[in-house]
LOMIGU-856746 format. One record per residue (C-alpha): x, y, z; residue in one letter; residue number from 1. Coordinates in Angstrom, 1 decimal. Layout:
N
<drendren X="X" Y="Y" Z="Z" residu="a" num="NUM"/>
...
***
This chain:
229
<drendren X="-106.9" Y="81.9" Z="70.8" residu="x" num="1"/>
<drendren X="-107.5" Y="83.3" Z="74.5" residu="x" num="2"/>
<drendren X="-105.5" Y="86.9" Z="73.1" residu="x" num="3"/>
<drendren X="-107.7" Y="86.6" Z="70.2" residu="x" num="4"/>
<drendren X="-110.5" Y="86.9" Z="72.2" residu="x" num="5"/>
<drendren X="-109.3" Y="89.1" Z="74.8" residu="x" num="6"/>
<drendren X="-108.8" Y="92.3" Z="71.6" residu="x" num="7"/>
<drendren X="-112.4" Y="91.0" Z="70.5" residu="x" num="8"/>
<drendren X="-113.5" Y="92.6" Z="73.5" residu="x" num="9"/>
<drendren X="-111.3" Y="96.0" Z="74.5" residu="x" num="10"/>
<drendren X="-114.0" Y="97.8" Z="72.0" residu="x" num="11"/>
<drendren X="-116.6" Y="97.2" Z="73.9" residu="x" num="12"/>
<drendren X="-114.7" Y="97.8" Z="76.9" residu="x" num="13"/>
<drendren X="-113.6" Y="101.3" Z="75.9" residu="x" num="14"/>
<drendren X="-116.9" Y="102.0" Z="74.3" residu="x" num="15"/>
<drendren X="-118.7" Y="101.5" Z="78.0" residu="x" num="16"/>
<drendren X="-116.2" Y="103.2" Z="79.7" residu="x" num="17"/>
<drendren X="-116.2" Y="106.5" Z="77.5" residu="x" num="18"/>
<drendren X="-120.2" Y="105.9" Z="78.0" residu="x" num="19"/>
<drendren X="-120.2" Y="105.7" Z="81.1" residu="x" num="20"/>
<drendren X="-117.8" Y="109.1" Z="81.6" residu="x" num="21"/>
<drendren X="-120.2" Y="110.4" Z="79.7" residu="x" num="22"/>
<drendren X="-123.2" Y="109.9" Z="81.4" residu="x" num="23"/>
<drendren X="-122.0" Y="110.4" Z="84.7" residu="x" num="24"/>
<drendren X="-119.5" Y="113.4" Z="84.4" residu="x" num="25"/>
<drendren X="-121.7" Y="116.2" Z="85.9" residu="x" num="26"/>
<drendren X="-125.0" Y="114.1" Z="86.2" residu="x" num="27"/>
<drendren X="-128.0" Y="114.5" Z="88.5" residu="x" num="28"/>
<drendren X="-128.9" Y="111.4" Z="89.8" residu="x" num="29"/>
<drendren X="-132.6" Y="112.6" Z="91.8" residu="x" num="30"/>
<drendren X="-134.5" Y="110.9" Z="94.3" residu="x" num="31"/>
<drendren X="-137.1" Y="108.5" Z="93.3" residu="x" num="32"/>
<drendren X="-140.8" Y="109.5" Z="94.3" residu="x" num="33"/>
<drendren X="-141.6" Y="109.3" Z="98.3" residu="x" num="34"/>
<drendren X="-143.5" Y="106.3" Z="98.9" residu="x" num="35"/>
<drendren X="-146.3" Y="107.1" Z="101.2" residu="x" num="36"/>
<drendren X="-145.8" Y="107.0" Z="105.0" residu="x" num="37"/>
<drendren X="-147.9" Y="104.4" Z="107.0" residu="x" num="38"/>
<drendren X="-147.4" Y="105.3" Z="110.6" residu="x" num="39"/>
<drendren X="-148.6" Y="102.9" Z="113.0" residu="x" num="40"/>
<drendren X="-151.9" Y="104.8" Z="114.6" residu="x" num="41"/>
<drendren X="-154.6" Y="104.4" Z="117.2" residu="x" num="42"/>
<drendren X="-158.0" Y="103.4" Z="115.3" residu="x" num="43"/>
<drendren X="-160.7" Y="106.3" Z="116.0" residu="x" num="44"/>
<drendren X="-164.0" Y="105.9" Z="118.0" residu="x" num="45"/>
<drendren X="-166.7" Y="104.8" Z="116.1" residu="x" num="46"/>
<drendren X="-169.6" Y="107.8" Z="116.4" residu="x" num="47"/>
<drendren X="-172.7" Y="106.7" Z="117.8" residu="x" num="48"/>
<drendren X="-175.8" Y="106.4" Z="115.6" residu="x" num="49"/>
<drendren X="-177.9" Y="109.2" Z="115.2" residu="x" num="50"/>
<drendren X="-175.2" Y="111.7" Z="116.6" residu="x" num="51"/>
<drendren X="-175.2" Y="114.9" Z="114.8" residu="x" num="52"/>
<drendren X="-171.0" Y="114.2" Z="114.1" residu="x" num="53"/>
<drendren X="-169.9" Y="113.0" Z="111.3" residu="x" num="54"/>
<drendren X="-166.0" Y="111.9" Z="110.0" residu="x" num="55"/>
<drendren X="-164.8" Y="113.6" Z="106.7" residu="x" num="56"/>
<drendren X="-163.0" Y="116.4" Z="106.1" residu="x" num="57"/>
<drendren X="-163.0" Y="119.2" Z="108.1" residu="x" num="58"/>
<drendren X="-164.7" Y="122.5" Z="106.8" residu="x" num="59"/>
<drendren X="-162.3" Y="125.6" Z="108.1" residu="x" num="60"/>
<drendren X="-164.5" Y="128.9" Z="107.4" residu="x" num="61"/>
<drendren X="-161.9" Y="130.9" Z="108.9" residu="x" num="62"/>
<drendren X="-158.9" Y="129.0" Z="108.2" residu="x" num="63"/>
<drendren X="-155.4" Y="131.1" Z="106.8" residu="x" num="64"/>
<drendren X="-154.0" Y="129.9" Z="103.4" residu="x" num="65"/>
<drendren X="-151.3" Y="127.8" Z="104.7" residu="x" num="66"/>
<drendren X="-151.1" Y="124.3" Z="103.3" residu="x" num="67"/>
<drendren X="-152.7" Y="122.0" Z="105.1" residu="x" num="68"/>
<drendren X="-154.3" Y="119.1" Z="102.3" residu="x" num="69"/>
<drendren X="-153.4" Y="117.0" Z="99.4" residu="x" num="70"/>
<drendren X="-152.4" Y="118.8" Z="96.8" residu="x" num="71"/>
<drendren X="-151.8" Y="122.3" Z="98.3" residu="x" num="72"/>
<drendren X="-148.5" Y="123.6" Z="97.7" residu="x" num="73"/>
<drendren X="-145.8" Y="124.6" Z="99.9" residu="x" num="74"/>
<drendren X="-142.7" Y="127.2" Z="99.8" residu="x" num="75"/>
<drendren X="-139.5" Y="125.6" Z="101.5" residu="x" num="76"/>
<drendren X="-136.5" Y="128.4" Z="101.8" residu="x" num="77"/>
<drendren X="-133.3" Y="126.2" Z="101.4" residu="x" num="78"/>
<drendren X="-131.0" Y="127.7" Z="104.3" residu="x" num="79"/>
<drendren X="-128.2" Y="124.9" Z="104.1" residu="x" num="80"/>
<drendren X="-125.1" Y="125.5" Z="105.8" residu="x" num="81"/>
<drendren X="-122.8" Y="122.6" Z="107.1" residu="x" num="82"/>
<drendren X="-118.9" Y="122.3" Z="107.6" residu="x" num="83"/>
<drendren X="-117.0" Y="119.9" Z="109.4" residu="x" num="84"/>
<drendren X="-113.2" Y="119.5" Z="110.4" residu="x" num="85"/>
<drendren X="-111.0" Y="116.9" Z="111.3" residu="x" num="86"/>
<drendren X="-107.6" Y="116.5" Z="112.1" residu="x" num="87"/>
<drendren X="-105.9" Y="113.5" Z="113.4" residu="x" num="88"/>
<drendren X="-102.3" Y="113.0" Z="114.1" residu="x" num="89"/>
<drendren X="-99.9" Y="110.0" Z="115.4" residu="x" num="90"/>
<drendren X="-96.5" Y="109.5" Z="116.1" residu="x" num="91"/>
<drendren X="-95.1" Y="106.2" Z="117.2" residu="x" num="92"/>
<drendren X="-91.4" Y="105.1" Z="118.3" residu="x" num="93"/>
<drendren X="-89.5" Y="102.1" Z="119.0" residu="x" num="94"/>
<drendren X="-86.4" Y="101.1" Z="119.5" residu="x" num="95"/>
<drendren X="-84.5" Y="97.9" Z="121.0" residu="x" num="96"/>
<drendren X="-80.7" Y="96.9" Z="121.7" residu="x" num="97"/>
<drendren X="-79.8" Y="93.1" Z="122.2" residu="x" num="98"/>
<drendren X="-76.1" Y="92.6" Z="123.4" residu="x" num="99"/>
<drendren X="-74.8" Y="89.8" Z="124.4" residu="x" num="100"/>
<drendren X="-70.9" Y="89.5" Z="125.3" residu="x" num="101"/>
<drendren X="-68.6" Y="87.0" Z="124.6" residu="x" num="102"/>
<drendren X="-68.1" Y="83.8" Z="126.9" residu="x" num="103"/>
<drendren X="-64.8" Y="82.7" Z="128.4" residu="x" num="104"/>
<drendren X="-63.6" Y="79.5" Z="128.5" residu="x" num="105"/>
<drendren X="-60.7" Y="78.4" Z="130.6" residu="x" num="106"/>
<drendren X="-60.7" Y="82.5" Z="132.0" residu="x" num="107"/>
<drendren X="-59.9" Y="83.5" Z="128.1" residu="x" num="108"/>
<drendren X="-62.7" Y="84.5" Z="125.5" residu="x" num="109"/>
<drendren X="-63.4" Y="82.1" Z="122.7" residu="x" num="110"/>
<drendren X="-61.5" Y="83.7" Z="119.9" residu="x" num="111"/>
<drendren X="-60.9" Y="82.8" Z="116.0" residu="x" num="112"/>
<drendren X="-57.8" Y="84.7" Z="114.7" residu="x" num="113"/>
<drendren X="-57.4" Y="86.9" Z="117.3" residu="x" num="114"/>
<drendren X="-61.8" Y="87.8" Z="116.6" residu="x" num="115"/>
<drendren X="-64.1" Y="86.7" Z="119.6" residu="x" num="116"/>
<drendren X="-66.8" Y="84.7" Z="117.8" residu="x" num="117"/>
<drendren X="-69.1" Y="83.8" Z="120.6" residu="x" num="118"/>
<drendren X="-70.4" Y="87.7" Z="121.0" residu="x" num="119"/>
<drendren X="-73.9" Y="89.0" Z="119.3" residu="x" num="120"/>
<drendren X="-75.5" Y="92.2" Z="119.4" residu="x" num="121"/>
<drendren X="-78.7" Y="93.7" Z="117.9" residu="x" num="122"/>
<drendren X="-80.7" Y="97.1" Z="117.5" residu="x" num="123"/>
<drendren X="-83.8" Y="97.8" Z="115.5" residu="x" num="124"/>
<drendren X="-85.6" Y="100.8" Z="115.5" residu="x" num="125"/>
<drendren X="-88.6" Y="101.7" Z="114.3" residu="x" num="126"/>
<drendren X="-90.5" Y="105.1" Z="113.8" residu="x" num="127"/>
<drendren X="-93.8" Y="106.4" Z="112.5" residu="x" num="128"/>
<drendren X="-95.3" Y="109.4" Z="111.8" residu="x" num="129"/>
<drendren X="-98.6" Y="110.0" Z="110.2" residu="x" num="130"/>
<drendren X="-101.3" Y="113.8" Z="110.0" residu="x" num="131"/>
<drendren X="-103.9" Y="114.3" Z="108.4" residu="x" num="132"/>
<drendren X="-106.5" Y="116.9" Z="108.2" residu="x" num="133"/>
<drendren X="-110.0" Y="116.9" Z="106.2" residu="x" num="134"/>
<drendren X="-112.5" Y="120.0" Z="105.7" residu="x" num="135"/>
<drendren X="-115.2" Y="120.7" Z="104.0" residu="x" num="136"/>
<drendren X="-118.2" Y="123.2" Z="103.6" residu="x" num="137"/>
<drendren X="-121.5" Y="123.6" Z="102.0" residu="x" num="138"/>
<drendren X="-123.7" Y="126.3" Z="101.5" residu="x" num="139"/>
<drendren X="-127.2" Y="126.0" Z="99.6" residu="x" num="140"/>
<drendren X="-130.0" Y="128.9" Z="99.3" residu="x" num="141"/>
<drendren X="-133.0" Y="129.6" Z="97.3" residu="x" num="142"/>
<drendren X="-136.6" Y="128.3" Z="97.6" residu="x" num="143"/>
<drendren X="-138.6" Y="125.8" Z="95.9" residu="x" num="144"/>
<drendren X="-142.3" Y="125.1" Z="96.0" residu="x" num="145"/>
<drendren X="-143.1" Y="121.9" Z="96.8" residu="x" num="146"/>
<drendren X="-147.0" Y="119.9" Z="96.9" residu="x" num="147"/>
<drendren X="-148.1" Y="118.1" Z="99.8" residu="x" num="148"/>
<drendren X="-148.5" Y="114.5" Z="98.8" residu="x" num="149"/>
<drendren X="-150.2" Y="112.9" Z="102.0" residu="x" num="150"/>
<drendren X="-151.2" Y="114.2" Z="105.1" residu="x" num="151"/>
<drendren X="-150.6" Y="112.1" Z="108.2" residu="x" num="152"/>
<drendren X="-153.1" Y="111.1" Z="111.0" residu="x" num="153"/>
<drendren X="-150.9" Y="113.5" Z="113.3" residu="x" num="154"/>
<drendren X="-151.5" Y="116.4" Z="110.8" residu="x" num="155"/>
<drendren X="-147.6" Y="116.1" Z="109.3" residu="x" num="156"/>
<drendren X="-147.5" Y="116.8" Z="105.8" residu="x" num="157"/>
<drendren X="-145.3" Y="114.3" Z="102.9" residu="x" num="158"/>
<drendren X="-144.1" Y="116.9" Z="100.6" residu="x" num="159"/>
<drendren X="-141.9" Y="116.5" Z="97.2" residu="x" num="160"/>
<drendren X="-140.9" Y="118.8" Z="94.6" residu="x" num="161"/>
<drendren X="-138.0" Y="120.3" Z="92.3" residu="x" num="162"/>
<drendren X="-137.4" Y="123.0" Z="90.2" residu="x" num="163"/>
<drendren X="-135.8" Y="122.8" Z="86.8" residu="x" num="164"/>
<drendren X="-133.9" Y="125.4" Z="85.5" residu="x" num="165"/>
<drendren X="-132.5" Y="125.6" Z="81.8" residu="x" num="166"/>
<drendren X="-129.6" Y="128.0" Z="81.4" residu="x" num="167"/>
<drendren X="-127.2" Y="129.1" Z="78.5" residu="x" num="168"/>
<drendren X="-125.0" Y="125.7" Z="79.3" residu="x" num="169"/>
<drendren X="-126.9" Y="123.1" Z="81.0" residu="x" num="170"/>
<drendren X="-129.4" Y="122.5" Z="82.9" residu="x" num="171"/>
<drendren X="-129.8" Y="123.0" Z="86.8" residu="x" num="172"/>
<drendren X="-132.0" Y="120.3" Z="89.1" residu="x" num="173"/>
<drendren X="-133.3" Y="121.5" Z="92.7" residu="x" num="174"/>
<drendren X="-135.2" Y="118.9" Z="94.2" residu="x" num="175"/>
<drendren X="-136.5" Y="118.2" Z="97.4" residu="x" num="176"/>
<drendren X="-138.9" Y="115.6" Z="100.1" residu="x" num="177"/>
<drendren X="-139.6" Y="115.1" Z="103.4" residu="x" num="178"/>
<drendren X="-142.2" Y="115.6" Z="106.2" residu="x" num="179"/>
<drendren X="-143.3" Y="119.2" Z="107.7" residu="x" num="180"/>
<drendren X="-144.8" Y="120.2" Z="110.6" residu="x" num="181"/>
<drendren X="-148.1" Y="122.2" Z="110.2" residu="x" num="182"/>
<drendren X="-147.2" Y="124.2" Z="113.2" residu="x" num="183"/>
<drendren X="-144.1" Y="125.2" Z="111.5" residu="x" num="184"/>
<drendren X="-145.5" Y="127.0" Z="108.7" residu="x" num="185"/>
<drendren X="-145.7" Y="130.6" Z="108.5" residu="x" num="186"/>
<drendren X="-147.9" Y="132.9" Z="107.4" residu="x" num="187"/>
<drendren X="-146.7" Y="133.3" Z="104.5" residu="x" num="188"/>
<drendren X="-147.1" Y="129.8" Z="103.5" residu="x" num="189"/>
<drendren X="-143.6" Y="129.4" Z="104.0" residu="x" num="190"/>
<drendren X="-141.1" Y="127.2" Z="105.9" residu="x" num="191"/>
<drendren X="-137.2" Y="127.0" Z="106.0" residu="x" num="192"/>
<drendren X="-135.6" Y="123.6" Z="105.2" residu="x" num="193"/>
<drendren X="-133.9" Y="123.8" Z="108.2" residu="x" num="194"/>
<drendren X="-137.4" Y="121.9" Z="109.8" residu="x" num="195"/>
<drendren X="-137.9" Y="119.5" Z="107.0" residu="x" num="196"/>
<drendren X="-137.7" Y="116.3" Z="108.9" residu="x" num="197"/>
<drendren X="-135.8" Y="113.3" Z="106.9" residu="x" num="198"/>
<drendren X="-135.3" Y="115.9" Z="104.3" residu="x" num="199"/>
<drendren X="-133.5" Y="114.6" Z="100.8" residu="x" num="200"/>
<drendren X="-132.1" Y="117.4" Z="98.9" residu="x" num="201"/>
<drendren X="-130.6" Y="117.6" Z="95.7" residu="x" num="202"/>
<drendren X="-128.5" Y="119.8" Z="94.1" residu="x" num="203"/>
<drendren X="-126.5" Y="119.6" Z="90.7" residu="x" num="204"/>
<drendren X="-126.7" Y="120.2" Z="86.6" residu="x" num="205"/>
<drendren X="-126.2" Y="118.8" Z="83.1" residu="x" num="206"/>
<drendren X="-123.8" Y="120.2" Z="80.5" residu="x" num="207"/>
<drendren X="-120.4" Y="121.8" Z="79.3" residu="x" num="208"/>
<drendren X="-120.3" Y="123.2" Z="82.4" residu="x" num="209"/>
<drendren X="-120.9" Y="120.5" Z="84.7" residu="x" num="210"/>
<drendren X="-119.0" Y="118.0" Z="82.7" residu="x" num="211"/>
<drendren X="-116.0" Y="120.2" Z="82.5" residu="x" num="212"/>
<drendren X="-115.5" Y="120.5" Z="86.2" residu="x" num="213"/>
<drendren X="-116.2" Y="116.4" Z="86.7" residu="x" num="214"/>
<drendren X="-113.0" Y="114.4" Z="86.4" residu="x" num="215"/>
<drendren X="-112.8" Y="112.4" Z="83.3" residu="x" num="216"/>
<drendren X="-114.0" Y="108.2" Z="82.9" residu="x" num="217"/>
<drendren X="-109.3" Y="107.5" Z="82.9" residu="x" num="218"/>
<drendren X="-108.5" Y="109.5" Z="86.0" residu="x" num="219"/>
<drendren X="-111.5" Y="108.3" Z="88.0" residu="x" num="220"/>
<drendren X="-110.2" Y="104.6" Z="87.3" residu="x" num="221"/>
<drendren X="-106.7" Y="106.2" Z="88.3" residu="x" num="222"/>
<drendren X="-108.3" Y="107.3" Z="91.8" residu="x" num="223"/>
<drendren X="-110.4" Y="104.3" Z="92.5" residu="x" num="224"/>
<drendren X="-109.5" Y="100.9" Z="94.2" residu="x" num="225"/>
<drendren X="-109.5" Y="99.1" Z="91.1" residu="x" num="226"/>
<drendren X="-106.1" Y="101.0" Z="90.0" residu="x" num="227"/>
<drendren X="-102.3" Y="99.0" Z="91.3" residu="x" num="228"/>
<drendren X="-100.7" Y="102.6" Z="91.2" residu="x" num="229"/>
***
């Protein structure tokens, strides 16, 4: 009854399974929306009444056009470079020797045809050797305009964007968020993503190409924990 229902169910296993391979060979899995920043801030004086000031936004007459507000939009230049190295390597030996002679009795060894019996020895050894190196590199360039989505009491600016690209194959996702500095802006309206502070940046694609250099739904169970081989 039990193996009855057990071949019930391998359909829908191996229907999920080649779903699942198929959703996630070469998928983009982007960042959900920046939730808006609430720093912790000092509340402002209160002007006096009848004072000629008066809080609201400030009117620049011979302000530049470098982002600055809600809304205004923002070139980052994506100048990723990382690459990391590691290399470990240990080597461990061990090795012990027991020996133990025979006793005498009566000034003769205790003997059993002519064998002494009494007498034990041991040795183990034991040896390990174990190296291994990991490297890796990544490179990412290009530039994606991105809007300013808040602007914070200190004059940082929440920013978010991505750029969608449609080729002959697939589809290409850039996306990125994080907070700028307004002093890091060039003229140019410009700034590298090098000083994009808790920058998330995505990079991949959809299609035949993506999916045929993503390893296939069998051997990624094959190189998980779940496999016994």
């Amino acid at each position: 009854m039990r193996t009855t229902r057990l071949l019930r169910h391998i359909p829908v296993v191996a229907c999920t399974l080649l779903g699942a391979g198929c959703t996630l060979a070469g998928d983009v899995r982007p960042y959900p929306p920046m939730a808006p920043v609430q720093p912790i801030v000092v509340p402002a004086a209160t002007p006096t009444a009848g004072a000629i000031y008066s809080a609201g936004p400030g009117l620049n007459l011979y302000g530049d056009r470098r982002a600055r507000d809600v809304g205004d939009l923002l070139t980052i230049a994506l100048m990723e470079s990382t690459m990391a190295t590691t290399t470990a390597s240990t080597a461990i030996s061990k090795k012990s020797d027991i020996d133990m002679g025979s006793p005498t009795l009566f000034g003769a060894p205790v003997t059993l045809g002519g064998t002494k019996i009494l007498g034990a020895s041991a040795e183990s050894e034991s040896n390990f050797n174990g190296k291994g190196n990991s490297a890796q590199s990544n490179r990412l360039q290009g530039s994606v305009t991105v809007t300013v989505i808040q602007r914070l009491p200190n004059g940082n600016l929440v920013v978010q964007g991505q750029k969608n690209l449609r080729l002959n194959q697939g589809d290409e996702l850039v996306q990125i968020q994080g907070v700028v500095r307004a002093a890091d802006i060039g003229a140019d309206n410009t700034i590298p993503s090098s000083k994009v502070a808790d920058a998330r940046i995505v990079y991949g694609g959809r299609g035949a190409v993506a999916q045929s250099n993503a390893m296939g739904w069998l051997g990624r169970f094959f190189n998980s924990a779940l496999s016994l081989f």
